[in-house]
Structure formats: structure tokens, C-alpha cells
Phi, psi and omega in degrees: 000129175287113181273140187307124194279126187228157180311267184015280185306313187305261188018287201280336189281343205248333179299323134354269169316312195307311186280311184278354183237332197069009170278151161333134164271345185298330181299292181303298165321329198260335171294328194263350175294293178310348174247016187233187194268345209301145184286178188280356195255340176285323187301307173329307186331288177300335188276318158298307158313334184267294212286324167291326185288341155266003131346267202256034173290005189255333194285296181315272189325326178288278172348301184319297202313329156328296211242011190242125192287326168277025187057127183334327194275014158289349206277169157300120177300006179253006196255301179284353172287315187308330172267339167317294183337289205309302196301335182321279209292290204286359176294279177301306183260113174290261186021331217242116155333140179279319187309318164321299213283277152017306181283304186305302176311304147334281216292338164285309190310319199279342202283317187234358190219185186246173247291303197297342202293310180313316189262004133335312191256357173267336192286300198288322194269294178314305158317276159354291176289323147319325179230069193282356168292343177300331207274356190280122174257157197303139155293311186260086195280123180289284216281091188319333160290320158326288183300311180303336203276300191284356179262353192036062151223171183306160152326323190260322198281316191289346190281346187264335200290333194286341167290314181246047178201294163120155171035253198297324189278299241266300168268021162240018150273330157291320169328302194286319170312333146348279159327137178271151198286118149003149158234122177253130167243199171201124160292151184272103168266036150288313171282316193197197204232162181283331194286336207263299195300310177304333188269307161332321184283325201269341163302303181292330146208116176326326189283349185295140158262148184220140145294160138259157201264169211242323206270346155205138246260327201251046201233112160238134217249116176248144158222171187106317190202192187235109152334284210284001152291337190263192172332288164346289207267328133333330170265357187057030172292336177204175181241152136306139201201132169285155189285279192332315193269031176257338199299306163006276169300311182290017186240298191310328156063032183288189202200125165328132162075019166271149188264122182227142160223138143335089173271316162238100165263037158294134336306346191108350150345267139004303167298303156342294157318301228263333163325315189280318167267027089316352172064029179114325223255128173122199189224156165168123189286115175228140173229162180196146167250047171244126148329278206280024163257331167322284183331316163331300188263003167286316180310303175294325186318296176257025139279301186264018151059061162262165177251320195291356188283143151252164199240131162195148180257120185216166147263113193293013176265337190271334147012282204259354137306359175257359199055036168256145188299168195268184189212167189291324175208123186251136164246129182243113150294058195320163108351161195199167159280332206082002183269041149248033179231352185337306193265025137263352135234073170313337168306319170328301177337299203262017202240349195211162207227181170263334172313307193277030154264357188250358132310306144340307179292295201311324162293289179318320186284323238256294200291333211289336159357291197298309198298310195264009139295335167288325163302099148016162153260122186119338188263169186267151159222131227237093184241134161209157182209177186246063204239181168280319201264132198306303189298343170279340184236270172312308130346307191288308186289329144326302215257330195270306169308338181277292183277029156218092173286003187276328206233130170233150176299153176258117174305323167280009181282285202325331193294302189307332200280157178302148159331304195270005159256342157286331170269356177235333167343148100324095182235180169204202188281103199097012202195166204206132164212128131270101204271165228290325182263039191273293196228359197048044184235156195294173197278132175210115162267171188185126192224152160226143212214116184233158185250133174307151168288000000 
């Protein structure tokens, strides 16, 4: 039976999937938005509901455990998602009436499940709110289990940031991770100027607010509205982009009629950029070894009416064994943990491990091999990635120079960086990290590297 579309159900449909395929929720939510009737103010709804209720599932489920005597993890898994939602609305959104959230949750319990499950959950919602004194979490949380609990995250992540970062730094990376995430674009000055485009947007919807970004020259910061609905952006005037990853192409810094690559240029994003500061002019290669990312970045391409990319799906480690010729400058965009995107997938926290960063380093080391058999002599190579963690980044990049005594950090990248990124940034010699409440833009390293001549 086809069920009626509601935030609520989308919600509870994509918390779901999610759990059961292990897919992106940014992913799943946008798939499930675009196939359903909901007006825009129910799409907020839902949108809210998927990214806070993984937010704060570690918070929520301490709560549950509290109040489901055998514990959640007996419940049927759409039964325990259904009550994250409910405890979800009445803890966070002042906005959603607790009798609402209470009533609408039910009436899914009754919808989908059989005669005990509604009063199971009416039970559970109600209780809650009966003993809303239970519920108080430490204001100064001391303790790393303190902190995973008011902060909603795992245990081993909080315990790893308070390890390299300490405390204090630890928890306003969680905090910010929290936050719903920024909309940011970059403009294309193929098309226009930021001021010309910014007077565009804002012509095509008045709700938009709009900013310039401190962080990059091609950067505009919007609340208000959804951009990548309209013309514009159909037309390719501007990309969605987070401010962080936009520094990225503007640090590798190419220059028209340079021969350049991409090595993982999936979604494309990147590609785009570093096309648009080249002007058009020159060659540049971007691979991904996924068919269908390929597609991704053939799609930006020709939104934004570049010409000079060629697109081809390879693996940049077979990369310099094919005769293809080198280039003035490379960019390895790595594979990553991601836990500098948390509060754009908040599933990551609870989907990835500390295991998988030493398979994750071995790729990375693997692809950066590749990449600097690939450089000029004389030329740049550009590694970033959007995680947190020092063995994927600083560590990686430390172990790669040491064994390509041919590559040096480049000392002049702090000079290049924006002013409020040289001042609130983490740097060293060559390399830039930013962290997610720095600018409330993702978590990003970046290091550039040049090869002797």
C-alpha cells in the first residue's frame, strides 16, 4: 500500500533506508523529496527531522533506554526510528506543538504497525514529557562520555578529537557540528562578476539574503531560499559549493593554457573551479574511476559551458603508466573519513570507525604515488581532503615528503591564504586546516607541494 506523503513519513522512510542500504542521507532525502507532493514548508519539515534525528540519536536513544524497558534495540528497526523522530520534535522544536508531535506520531504507529505498537508509543512520548526533569544534561560536560552524550556523538570520535585538538577545541567542533549547515555558492566569472550575479539572485527571489564571502573572491553566502532551483543556476552562473572546498582550486592557483588534473574529480565541483580560473583556456583532465560520477562531472561541465575539460573515467594510481603526458599542476582531492562534513551527513559518525582510516591512508598514499609521478618538474601538487583526522592529513603528508625528497612543502602558502583564514585557520609548513566552527563552513585540509626543478 502507497502511503501518503508527509514530512513525518518521508522522514521516517529515508531514516529507514539509511539504516537498512548504508547510503548518504543527503542522498537518499533528496531522492525522496523530488519524488514526493510535499509543499516547501513540509520539505523543510522533513529535512529537519532526517538530519536532526541523526544528529542527535546518541542523545535521543539515552533518553529512549530510559523509557523502553527492554531497550530499543528490541524494538522493530522503523519502530525505533519512529520514536527517535517523536522524542526528536518534542526535546528540539519549539515550533511543532508537543500535542501535535505526539498526535502525528501515533497516527504513523497506527498506519504501519500492529494494534500494540500506537500504544507503545504514545506511552513512550507521553512518559517523557511526564518526567521532563530526567532529562537535563551537564551544562560543562567534564568527561568524555559527558560530552558524547550532550553533544551526540560516538565515544571513540569524541575521545579521538579531545585527543588532538584537547577539550576545549574538541567541543566546539562538536557543537558546530550540530549546526545546520550553511548554503554557500561560487560564482562563475565566465558568466558574470559576484556583484552582477548577487544582484541576479536576488532579482530571481527576493527572500533570498545574500552576503559575500570573507573566504573566497568567488563566494556567496545565501539564507533564505533554494538557488539551484532556478534559472541560474540551470544556466550555470554560479555552483553550489561550501566556502572551504572552494579555497581548494584557489590555492593550486592554475593559470590559463596550463596543462592540469583533477585525479578524483567526482562530483565535479572542483573541476569546474579550477576551469573557471583558467579561463577557459588550456587542458584539463579530471578522472574518477566510478562510471556513474563520471556522469556527475560531465553534467557540471556542460552546465557551465566549459569546454577545455576532458572527462574520462580512470584510476589515477594506472595514471602514469598510460603515457600520459605530465602536468603544471595536480590536484588529488583523496577519498576521506569525512568527519569534516558531519553536519552534512551526520550518518557518517555513526556509519564510520577509526578502523577504516588505516585502509583509507593506504589509498591515499597510494593515489598520492601516483599523482607525483604525474607533476613537471617545477610543478605543483595540491592534496586535500574534508576529514579531521591528522593520519589522513598532516601524518600523510609528513610520510609522503619524507620519502619524495624531489617535493617540498610550499612555505608560501600561508601568505596566499584569506586574512581570516590565516587568523582563525590551523596551519604549518604548507598545509592549512580548517575546522568546522572556524567559519561554519566544512572541516578541510589542505596542503600544496612543489617539485624541484
Amino acid at each position: 500500500m502507497t502511503r501518503p506523503d508527509s514530512a513525518r513519513n518521508v522522514a521516517l522512510d529515508v531514516l529507514i533506508a539509511v539504516e537498512e542500504r548504508g547510503a548518504y542521507s543527503n542522498l537518499l532525502l533528496n531522492d525522496r523529496l523530488q519524488r514526493s507532493s510535499l509543499s516547501p514548508r513540509d520539505r523543510g519539515l522533513a529535512t529537519e527531522l532526517v538530519y536532526g534525528t541523526l544528529q542527535r540519536k546518541n542523545t535521543l536513544d539515552w533518553i529512549l533506554n530510559k523509557l523502553v524497558r527492554k531497550g530499543i534495540d528490541t524494538l522493530d528497526p522503523w519502530v525505533r526510528h519512529l520514536l527517535r523522530l517523536g522524542i526528536y520534535q518534542l526535546r528540539y522544536l519549539d515550533r511543532v506543538p508537543s500535542r501535535a508531535a505526539v498526535h502525528e506520531t501515533v497516527e504513523i504507529a497506527k498506519a504501519r504497525g500492529h494494534r500494540g505498537i500506537p500504544g507503545l508509543v504514545n506511552g513512550v512520548l507521553r512518559s517523557y514529557l511526564r518526567r521532563g526533569r530526567e532529562w537535563t544534561l551537564p551544562d560543562s560536560p567534564k568527561s568524555v562520555t559527558d560530552l558524547a552524550l550532550v553533544t551526540s556523538h560516538p565515544e571513540w570520535l569524541v575521545r579521538r578529537l579531545v585527543e588532538v585538538y584537547g577539550p576545549e577545541t574538541a567541543h566546539s567542533v562538536l557543537k558546530a557540528n550540530n549546526r545546520p549547515p550553511g548554503l554557500s555558492v561560487r560564482v562563475n566569472p565566465l558568466r558574470g562578476n559576484r556583484e552582477r550575479v548577487a544582484r541576479l539572485l536576488q532579482e530571481e527571489d527576493p527572500r533570498l539574503r545574500i552576503r559575500l564571502s570573507p573566504l573566497s573572491g568567488q563566494g556567496l553566502i545565501l539564507t533564505g531560499g533554494n538557488p539551484a532551483s532556478g534559472r541560474l543556476f540551470r544556466e550555470g552562473w554560479f555552483t553550489v559549493q561550501d566556502e572551504s572546498s572552494m579555497l581548494v582550486a584557489e590555492l593550486l592557483a592554475p593559470r590559463p593554457g596550463e596543462r592540469v588534473l583533477d585525479g578524483c574529480a567526482a562530483p565535479g565541483g572542483k573541476t569546474g573551479h579550477l576551469a573557471e580560473r583558467m579561463e577557459n583556456r588550456g587542458t584539463l583532465l579530471a578522472c574518477d574511476i566510478h562510471p556513474h560520477k563520471v556522469k556527475l562531472i560531465e553534467n557540471q561541465v556542460r552546465r557551465l559551458g566549459l569546454s577545455m575539460v576532458e572527462v574520462r573515467q580512470a584510476d589515477l594510481r594506472e595514471l602514469p603508466g598510460t603515457g600520459e603526458a605530465r602536468f603544471d599542476r595536480v590536484l588529488l582531492d583523496a577519498p576521506c573519513s569525512g568527519w569534516g562534513v558531519i553536519r552534512r551527513k551526520p550518518d557518517i559518525k555513526w556509519s564510520k570507525n577509526l578502523q577504516e582510516v588505516d585502509s583509507l591512508r593506504q589509498l591515499q598514499a597510494e593515489l598520492l604515488e601516483a599523482a607525483a609521478r604525474l607533476v613537471i618538474p617545477g610543478g605543483t601538487l595540491v592534496y586535500s581532503t574534508c576529514t579531521l583526522e591528522p593520519q589522513e592529513n598532516r601524518e600523510q603528508i609528513t610520510a609522503f615528503l619524507k620519502k619524495h625528497p624531489t617535493f617540498q612543502a610550499d612555505s608560501t602558502l600561508f601568505d596566499t591564504l584569506p586574512a581570516p583564514v590565516r587568523e582563525k585557520a590551523l596551519t604549518g609548513d604548507g598545509w592549512v586546516q580548517i575546522l568546522p566552527h572556524h567559519f561554519e563552513s566544512d572541516g578541510f585540509f589542505i596542503a600544496r607541494m612543489i617539485k624541484e626543478k
